[in-house]
C-alpha positions in Angstrom: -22.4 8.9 -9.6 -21.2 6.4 -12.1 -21.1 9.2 -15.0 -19.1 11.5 -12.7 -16.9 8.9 -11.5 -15.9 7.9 -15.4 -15.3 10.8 -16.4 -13.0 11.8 -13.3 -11.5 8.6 -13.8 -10.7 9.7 -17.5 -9.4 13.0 -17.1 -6.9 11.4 -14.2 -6.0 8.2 -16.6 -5.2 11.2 -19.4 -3.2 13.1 -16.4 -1.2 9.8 -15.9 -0.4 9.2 -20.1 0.6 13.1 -19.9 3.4 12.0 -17.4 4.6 9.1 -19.5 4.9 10.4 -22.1 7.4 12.7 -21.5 9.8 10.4 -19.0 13.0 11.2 -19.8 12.9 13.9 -21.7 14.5 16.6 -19.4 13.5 20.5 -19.3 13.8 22.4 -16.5 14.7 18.8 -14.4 12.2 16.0 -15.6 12.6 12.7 -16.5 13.8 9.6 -14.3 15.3 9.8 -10.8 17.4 6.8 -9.5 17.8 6.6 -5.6 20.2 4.5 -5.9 22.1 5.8 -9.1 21.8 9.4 -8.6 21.8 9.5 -4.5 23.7 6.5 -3.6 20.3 4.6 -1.6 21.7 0.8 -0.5 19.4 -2.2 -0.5 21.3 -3.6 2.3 18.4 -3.5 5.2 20.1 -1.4 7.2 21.5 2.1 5.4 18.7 4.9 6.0 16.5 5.4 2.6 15.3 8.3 3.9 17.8 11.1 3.2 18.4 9.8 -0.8 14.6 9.4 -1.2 14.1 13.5 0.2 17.2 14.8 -1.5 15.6 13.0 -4.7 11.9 14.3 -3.9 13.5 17.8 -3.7 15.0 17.5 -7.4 11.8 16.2 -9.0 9.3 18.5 -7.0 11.0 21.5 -8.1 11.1 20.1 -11.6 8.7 21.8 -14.1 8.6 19.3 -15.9 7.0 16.0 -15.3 9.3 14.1 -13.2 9.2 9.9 -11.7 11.7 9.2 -8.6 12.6 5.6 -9.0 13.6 2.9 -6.4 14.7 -0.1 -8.2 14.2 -3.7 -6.6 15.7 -5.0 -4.0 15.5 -4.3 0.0 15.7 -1.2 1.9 15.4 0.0 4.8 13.5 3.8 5.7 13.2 5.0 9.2 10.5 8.0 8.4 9.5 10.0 5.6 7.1 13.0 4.7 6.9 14.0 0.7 5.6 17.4 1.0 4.0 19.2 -2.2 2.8 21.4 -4.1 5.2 20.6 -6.6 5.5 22.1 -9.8 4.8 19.5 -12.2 3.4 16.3 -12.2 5.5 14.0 -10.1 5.8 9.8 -9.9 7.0 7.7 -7.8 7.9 3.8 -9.1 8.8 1.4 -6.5 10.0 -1.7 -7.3 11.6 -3.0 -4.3 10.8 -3.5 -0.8 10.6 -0.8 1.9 11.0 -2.0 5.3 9.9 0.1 8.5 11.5 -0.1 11.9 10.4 -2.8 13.4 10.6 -1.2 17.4 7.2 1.0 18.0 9.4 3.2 20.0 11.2 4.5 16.9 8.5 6.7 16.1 7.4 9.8 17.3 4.7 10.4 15.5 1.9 8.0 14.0 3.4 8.0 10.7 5.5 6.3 8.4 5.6 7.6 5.0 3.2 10.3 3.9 2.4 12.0 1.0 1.4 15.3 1.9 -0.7 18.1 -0.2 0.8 17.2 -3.8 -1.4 17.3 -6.9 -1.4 15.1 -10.1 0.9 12.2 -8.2 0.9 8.3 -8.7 2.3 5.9 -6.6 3.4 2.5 -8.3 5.5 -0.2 -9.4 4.7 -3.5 -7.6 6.5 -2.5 -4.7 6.1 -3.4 -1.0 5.9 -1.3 1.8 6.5 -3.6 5.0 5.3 -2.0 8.4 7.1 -5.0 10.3 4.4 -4.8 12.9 4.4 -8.0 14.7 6.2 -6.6 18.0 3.3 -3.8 18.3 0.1 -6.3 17.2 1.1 -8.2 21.2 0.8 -4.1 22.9 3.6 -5.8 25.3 5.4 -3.1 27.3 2.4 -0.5 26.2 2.3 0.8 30.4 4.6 3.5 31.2 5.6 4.1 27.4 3.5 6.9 24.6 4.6 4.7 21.7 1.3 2.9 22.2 -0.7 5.9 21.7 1.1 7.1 18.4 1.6 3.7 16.4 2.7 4.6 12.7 0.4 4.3 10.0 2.1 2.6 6.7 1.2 4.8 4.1 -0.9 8.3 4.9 -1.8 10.4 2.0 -2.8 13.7 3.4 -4.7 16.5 1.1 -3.8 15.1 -2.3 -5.6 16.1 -5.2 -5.7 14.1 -8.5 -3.6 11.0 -7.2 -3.2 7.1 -8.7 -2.1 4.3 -6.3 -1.4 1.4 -8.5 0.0 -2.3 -8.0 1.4 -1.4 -4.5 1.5 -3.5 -1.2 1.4 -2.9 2.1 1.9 -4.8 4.7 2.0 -5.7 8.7 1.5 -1.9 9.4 1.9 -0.9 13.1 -1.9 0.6 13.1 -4.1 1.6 9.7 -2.3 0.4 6.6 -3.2 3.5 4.4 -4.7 6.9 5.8 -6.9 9.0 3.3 -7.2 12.5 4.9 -8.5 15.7 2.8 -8.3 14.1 -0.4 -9.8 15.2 -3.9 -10.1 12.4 -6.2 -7.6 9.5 -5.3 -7.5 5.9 -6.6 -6.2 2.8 -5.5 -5.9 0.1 -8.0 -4.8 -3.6 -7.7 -3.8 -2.0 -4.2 -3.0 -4.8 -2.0 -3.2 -5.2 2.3 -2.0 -8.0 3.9 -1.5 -8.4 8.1 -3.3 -11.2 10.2 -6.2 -11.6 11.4 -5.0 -10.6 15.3 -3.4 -7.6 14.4 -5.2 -4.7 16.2 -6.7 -1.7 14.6 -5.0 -2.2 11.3 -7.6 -0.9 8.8 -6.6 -1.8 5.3 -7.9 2.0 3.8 -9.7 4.6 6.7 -10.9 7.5 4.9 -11.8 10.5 6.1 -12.9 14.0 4.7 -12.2 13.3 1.3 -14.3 13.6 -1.8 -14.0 11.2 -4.9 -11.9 8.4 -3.5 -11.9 5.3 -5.4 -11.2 1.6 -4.4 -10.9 -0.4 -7.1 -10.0 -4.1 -7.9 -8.2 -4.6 -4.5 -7.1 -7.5 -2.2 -7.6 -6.7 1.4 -6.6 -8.8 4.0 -6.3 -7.6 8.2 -7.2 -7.6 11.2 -10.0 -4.6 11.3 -11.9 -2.9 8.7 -11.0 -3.9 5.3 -12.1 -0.2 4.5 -13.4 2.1 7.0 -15.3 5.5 6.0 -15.5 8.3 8.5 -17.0 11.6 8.6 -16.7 14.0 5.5 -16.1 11.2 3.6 -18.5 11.8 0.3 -18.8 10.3 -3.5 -16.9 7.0 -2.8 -16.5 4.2 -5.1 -15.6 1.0 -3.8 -15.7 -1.6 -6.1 -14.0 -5.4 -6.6 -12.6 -5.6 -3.7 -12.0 -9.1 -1.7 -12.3 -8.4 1.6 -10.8 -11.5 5.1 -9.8 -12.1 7.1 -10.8 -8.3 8.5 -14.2 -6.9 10.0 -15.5 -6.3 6.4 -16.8 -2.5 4.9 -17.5 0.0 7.4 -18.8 3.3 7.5 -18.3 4.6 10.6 -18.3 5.1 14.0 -19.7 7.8 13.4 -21.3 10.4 15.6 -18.7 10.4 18.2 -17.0 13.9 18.2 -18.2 17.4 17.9 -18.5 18.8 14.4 -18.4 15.8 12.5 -19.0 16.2 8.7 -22.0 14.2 6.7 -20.8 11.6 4.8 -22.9 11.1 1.6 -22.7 9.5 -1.7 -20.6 6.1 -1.1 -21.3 3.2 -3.5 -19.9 -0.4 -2.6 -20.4 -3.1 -5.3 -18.8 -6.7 -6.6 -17.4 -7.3 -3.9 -16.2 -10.0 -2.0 -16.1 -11.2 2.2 -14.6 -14.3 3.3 -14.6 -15.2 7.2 -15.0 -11.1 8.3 -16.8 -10.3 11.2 -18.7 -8.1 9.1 -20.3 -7.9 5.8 -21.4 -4.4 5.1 -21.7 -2.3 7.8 -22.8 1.5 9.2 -22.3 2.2 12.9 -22.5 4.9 15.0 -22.6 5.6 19.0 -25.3 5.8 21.0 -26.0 9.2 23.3 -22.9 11.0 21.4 -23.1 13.7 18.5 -25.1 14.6 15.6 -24.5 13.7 12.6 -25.7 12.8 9.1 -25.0 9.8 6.5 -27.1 9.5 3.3 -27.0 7.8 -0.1 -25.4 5.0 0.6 -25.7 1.7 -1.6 -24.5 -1.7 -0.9 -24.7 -4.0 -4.3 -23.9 -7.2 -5.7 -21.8 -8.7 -2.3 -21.3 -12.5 -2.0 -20.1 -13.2 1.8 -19.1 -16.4 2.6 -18.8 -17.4 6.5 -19.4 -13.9 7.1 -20.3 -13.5 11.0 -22.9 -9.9 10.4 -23.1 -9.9 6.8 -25.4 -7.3 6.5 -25.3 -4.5 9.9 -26.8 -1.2 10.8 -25.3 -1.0 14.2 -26.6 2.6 15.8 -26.0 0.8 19.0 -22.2 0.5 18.5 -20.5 0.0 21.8 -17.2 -1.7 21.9 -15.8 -1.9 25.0 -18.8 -0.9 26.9 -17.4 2.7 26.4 -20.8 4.0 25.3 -24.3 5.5 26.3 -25.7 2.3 25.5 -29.4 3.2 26.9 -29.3 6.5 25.0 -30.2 6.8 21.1 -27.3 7.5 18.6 -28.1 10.8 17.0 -26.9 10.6 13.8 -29.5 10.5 11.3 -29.1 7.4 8.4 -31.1 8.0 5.3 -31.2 6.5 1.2 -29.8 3.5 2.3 -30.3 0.3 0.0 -29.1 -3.0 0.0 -29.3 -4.8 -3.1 -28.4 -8.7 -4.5 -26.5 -9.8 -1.4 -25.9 -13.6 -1.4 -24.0 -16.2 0.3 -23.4 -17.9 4.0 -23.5 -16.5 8.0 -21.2 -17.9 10.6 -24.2 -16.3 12.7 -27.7 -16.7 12.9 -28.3 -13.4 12.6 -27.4 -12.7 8.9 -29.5 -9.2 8.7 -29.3 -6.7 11.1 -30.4 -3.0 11.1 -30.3 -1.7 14.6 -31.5 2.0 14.5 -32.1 5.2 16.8 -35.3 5.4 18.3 -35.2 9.1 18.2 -34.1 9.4 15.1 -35.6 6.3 12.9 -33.6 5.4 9.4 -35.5 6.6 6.1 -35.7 5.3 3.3 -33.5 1.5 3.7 -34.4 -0.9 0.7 -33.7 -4.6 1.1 -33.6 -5.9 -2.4 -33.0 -10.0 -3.1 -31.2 -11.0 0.0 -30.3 -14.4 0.0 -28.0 -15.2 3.0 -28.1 -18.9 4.4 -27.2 -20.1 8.2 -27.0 -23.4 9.6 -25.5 -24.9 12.7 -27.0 -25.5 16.2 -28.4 -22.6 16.8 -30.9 -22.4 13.2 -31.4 -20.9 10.1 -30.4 -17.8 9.2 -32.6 -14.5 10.6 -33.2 -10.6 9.8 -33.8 -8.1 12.6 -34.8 -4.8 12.7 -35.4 -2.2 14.8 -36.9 1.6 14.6 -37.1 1.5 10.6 -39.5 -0.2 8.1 -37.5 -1.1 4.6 -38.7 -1.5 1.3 -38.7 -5.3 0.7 -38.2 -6.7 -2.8 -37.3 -9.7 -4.9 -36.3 -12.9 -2.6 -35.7 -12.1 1.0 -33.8 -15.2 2.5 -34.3 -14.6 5.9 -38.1 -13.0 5.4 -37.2 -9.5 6.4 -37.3 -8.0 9.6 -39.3 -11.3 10.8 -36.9 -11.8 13.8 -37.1 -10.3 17.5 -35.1 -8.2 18.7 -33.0 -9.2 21.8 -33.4 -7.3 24.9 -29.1 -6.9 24.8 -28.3 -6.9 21.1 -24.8 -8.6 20.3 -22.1 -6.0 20.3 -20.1 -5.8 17.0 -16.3 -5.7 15.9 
């Protein structure tokens, strides 16, 4: 995986140098696009960005040449957006201000903000900010008698992109998921940074879904669900330095709750980073729901520090008591490894890999595992259920050398 993610990674960074390098210099449309200059966009807060930023996607994705749409710094307001593709050329788009969202949930009528949708060889990037103002939905108030609740906007959703960079960009206090990945083909975010609190509801810093080659690379995630959440379809996945908390850590999953989900396979999470999540690394998936499949996937080189699950296989996952629980999840986890994972638990139970009875995980490898606990209730354990690992180096808890509780503690 590493040899075809370097060399994708290549061919994309000489993609990007392509589009530099000719900035500016015109033919058949091209070169730089001011909002502001060309298509008289106001940083005032309160004048719409929405028709200047279309009227200046419409010159540049018509260009044939490589084109970059510009927003220069300062503040704007956008009430919604959709950049559609194909476009004909390479296109860019460098934000160096701040976009703000409306902040009522009731302004939207769909669960989206800004999205990017089918466009090949695009980068996002600039240092800008992209601010959901989400506080008034993270309290649901008002949620009975009103469909706002049941459509909250995603930040940013980037929807069947092929060969796309998302560099030095912020988002921020999105209503629900702070980036979407739908139907992608090799997409990386860089330096990409999340930030919401800890309380805000189901606001998953990257949720990725049926895309192939996604990168996460170097990033600073901060919110109140899953720092990045991987859902079915989702296959060869890089995820590496990234700082995860507050949040509920790295998921994959739930999985195995619809009909026709796709196998997700090939997802590699290393050097990286969780600070007072719910959960370390994690895969989950409902009991007594659907087939499915997940395979090849490898957690490696994580330091979690007051981490309350560090380390989860959760094929009991029932939140809200809205499950089966006394059935057996019937997705089927195999090549699974966890490798040089070291740190502290807010919870006894530091390792945990929970899995179906009917269909028993294959192939799990716990390799040096040193993960310390102490408070009132003891040192740190490891439980496991319906799988038998491959142990090696230190193992800190001794592997799989707790019981199992009759109820097992529902997770995040």
């Amino acid at each position: 995986m590493a040899i075809q993610f370097n060399f994708v990674s290549s061919m994309l960074i000489l993609v990007l140098l392509s589009i530099s390098s000719v900035e500016g210099q015109g033919g058949g449309g091209g070169g730089v696009i001011d909002v502001v200059a060309k298509f008289g966009a106001k940083a005032d807060e309160k004048t719409d960005l929405s028709k200047p930023l279309l009227d200046a996607w419409k010159e540049a994705c018509a260009s044939t040449s490589p084109s970059k749409i510009m927003i220069p710094k300062g503040i704007y307001f956008l009430s919604t957006t959709t950049l559609d593709g194909p476009c004909k050329a390479p296109i860019e788009l460098q934000v160096q201000g701040t976009v703000k969202a409306p902040a009522d949930p009731g302004a939207f009528k769909e669960p989206k903000w800004i999205a990017f949708n089918r466009i090949e060889n695009f980068k996002l990037f600039g240092g800008g900010v992209f601010d959901g103002q989400g506080t008034t939905a993270y309290k649901r108030e008002g949620c009975k008698g009103h469909d706002y609740c049941g459509s909250l906007p995603v930040n940013l959703r980037f929807d069947f992109l092929t060969n796309a960079m998302i560099q030095d960009i912020t988002t921020k206090d999105s209503k629900q998921f702070q980036a979407n990945v739908l139907g992608c083909k090799n997409i990386t975010f860089e330096h990409f940074t999340v930030s919401a609190p800890d309380e805000s509801p189901n606001t998953d810093g990257i949720h990725i879904g049926r895309s192939d080659g996604v990168n996460v690379l170097n990033s600073e995630i901060k919110t109140g669900d899953d720092c990045v959440s991987i859902g079915d379809g989702s296959k060869n996945l890089v995820i590496n330095g990234v700082t995860c908390g507050p949040g509920h850590g790295i998921s994959i999953g739930s999985l195995g709750l619809f009909k026709n989900e796709e196998p997700v396979e090939g997802v590699t999470v290393k050097n990286c980073t969780m600070t007072n999540t719910s959960n370390g690394v994690r895969i989950k998936t409902w009991p007594g729901a659907e087939p499915g499949t997940c395979s090849n996937i490898h957690f490696e080189d994580i330091t979690v520090t007051n981490v309350s699950s560090p380390i989860i296989i959760d094929q009991k996952y029932c939140p809200w008591n809205k499950c089966k629980i006394n059935e057996e999840s019937k997705v089927k986890l195999s090549n699974i490894s966890f490798k040089n994972i070291h740190g502290t638990s807010a919870r006894p139970e530091a390792v945990k890999i929970i899995c179906s009875a009917t269909l028993p995980c294959e192939n799990v490898e716990l390799a040096d595992i040193e993960i310390t606990h102490s408070g009132p209730t003891g040192p740190a354990v490891s439980q496991c259920s319906n799988v038998k690992p491959k142990v090696s180096g230190k193992q800190n808890p001794a592997a799989c050398s707790a019981p199992i509780p009759a109820k097992p503690t529902s997770t995040a």
